[in-house]
N, C-alpha and C positions, 0 to 999 in steps of 0.2 A: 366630833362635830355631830349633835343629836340632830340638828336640823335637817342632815346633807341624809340620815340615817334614815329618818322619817319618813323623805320623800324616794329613795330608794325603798322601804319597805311598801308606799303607797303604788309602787310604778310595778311592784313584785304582784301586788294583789292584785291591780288590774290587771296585769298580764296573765294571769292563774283566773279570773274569771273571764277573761275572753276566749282562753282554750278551754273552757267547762263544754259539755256536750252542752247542744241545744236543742232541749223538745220542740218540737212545732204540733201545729192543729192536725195534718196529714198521718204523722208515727200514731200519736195517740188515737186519732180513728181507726185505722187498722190495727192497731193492739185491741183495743174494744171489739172489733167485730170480731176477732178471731176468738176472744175472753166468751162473748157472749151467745157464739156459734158455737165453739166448741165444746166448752162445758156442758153446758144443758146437754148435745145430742154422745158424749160420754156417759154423761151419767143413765141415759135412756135406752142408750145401747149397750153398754162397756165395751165398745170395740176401739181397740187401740189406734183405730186411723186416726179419730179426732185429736188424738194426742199432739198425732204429726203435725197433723193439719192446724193446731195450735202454736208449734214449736215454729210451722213455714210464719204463720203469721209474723209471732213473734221476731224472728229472722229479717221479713220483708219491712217491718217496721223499723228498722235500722236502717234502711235505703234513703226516703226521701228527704232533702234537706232544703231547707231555706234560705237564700241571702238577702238582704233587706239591701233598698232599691239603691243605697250611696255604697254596699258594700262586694264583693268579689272573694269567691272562694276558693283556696289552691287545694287543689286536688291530686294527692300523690297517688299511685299504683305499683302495690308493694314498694312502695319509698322512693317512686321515680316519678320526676312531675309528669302528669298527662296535659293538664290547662287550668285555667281559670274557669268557675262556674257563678252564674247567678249574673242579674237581681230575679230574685223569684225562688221559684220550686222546681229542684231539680234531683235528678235521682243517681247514688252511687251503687258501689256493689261492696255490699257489707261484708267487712272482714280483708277485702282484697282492695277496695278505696278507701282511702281515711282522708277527710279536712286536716290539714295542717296549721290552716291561719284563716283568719276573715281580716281582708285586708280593707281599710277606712277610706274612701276616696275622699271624704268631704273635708273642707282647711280645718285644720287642726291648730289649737291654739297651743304651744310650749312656752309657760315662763322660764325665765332662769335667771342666776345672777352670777356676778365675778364682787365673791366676799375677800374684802379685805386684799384686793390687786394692786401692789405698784405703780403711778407711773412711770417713764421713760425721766421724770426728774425727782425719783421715791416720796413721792407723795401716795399715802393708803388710801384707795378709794374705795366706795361700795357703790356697785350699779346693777340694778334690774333693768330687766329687757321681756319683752313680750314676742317670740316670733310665730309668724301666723305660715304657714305650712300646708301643703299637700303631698300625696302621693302620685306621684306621675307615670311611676310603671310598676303594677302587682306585681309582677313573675320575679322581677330583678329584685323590688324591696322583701319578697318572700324567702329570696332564694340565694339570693347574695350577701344577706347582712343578719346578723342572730335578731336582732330585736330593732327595727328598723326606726320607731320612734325615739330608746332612748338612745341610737344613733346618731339621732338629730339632735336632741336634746343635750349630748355631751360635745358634738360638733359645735353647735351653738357658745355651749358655754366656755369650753379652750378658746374657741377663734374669739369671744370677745377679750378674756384675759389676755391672750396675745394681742391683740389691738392696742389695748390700753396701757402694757408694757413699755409700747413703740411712741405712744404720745406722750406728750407732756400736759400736764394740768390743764395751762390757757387756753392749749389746742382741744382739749377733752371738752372744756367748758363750753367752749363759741368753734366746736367743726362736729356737731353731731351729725351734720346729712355724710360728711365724708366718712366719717365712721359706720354709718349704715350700710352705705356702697361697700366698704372694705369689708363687715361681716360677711355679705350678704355675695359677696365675691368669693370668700372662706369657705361658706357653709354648700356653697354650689358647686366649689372644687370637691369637696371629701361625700358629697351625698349625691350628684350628676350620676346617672341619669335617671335613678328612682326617683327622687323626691323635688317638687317643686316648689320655692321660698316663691315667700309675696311681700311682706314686709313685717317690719318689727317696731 
C-alpha cells in the first residue's frame, strides 16, 4: 500500500524534525559574546584563560531553552522525569537535562480513513474522517505512550473499522451521529487520560 507508506514516511519526518535541537535568540547571544570576548582578548594576551572562558561560554549556551506559548517541555534528569517546562525561556543543566519532547497543547487536527472496510452485511466501503484532538495531560502523553499522536491516529483508525464491521450499510448510511458517539467512545477508552477528543 504506497499510500499507507507515504503517510507513515511523512509522520517519521515530522517526528525527526520536532526532536531536532532548537536554537533560540538567548544560546546564540551568549555564544557571540563569549566568540567575541574571547577571541580578540586571546589573541592580545595568549593567556589560556580565555580559552576556558570560551569553552564556559560555549557550555552555558546549551542551557537556555525555549517553549513557545501552546507548547510544554518534559524535562528528563539523567533519564528520570523532573517536570514540565515553559511557555517561555527557561533554563537546563547541560549535559545532565536533556528535552525529550515538546508536547503540542493546541487541537490537533488527524485525518484518516478505513480503506476498503467490510460492513457487518460485506458490503466494501471506503470512509474518511477528520478527528480534531487535544492533549490533556503532557507528563502521561510523554511518558506513557512512544508517540502519542500516532497513538491517536491508529486508535482512531482500528476503532472506525471496527464500527463499520458491526454496521450494516442502511445503518452506516442514515446513523452517522451514532457512529460518532461510538468512535468517539473508542478513541477515549484506549487514549483517557492524556488526550482529549472533540469531534470528527
Amino acid at each position: 500500500m504506497p499510500a499507507m507508506d507515504e503517510v507513515l514516511a511523512a509522520r517519521r519526518a515530522a517526528r525527526a524534525s520536532r526532536s531536532q535541537s532548537r536554537a533560540n535568540v538567548v544560546s546564540v547571544f551568549i555564544l557571540l559574546v563569549s566568540i567575541l570576548i574571547a577571541f580578540p582578548m586571546m589573541a592580545a594576551t595568549q593567556n589560556p584563560v580565555w580559552l576556558i572562558i570560551f569553552l564556559g561560554g560555549v557550555l552555558l549556551s546549551q542551557s537556555p531553552k525555549i517553549a513557545k506559548q501552546w507548547e510544554r517541555a518534559v524535562v528528563l534528569h539523567l533519564g528520570k522525569y523532573t517536570g514540565l517546562r515553559g511557555p517561555g525561556l527557561f533554563w537546563i543543566v547541560p549535559f545532565v537535562e536533556t528535552i525529550s519532547i515538546y508536547i503540542d497543547q493546541r487541537v490537533i487536527t488527524t485525518s484518516f480513513a478505513a480503506e476498503e472496510t467490510l460492513t457487518s452485511d460485506t458490503v466494501p466501503v471506503n470512509v474518511d474522517a477528520v478527528l480534531f484532538w487535544m492533549v490533556h495531560d503532557s507528563e502521561k502523553a510523554a511518558l506513557e505512550v512512544q508517540d502519542y499522536a500516532q497513538a491517536v491516529s491508529w486508535a482512531a483508525q482500528t476503532g472506525l473499522r471496527d464500527i463499520i464491521g458491526r454496521t450494516s450499510l442502511s445503518d452506516l448510511l442514515r446513523g452517522r451521529e451514532r457512529i460518532e458517539s461510538e468512535l468517539q467512545a473508542l478513541i477515549d477508552q484506549r487514549s483517557n487520560p492524556w488526550v482529549s477528543r472533540y469531534n470528527r
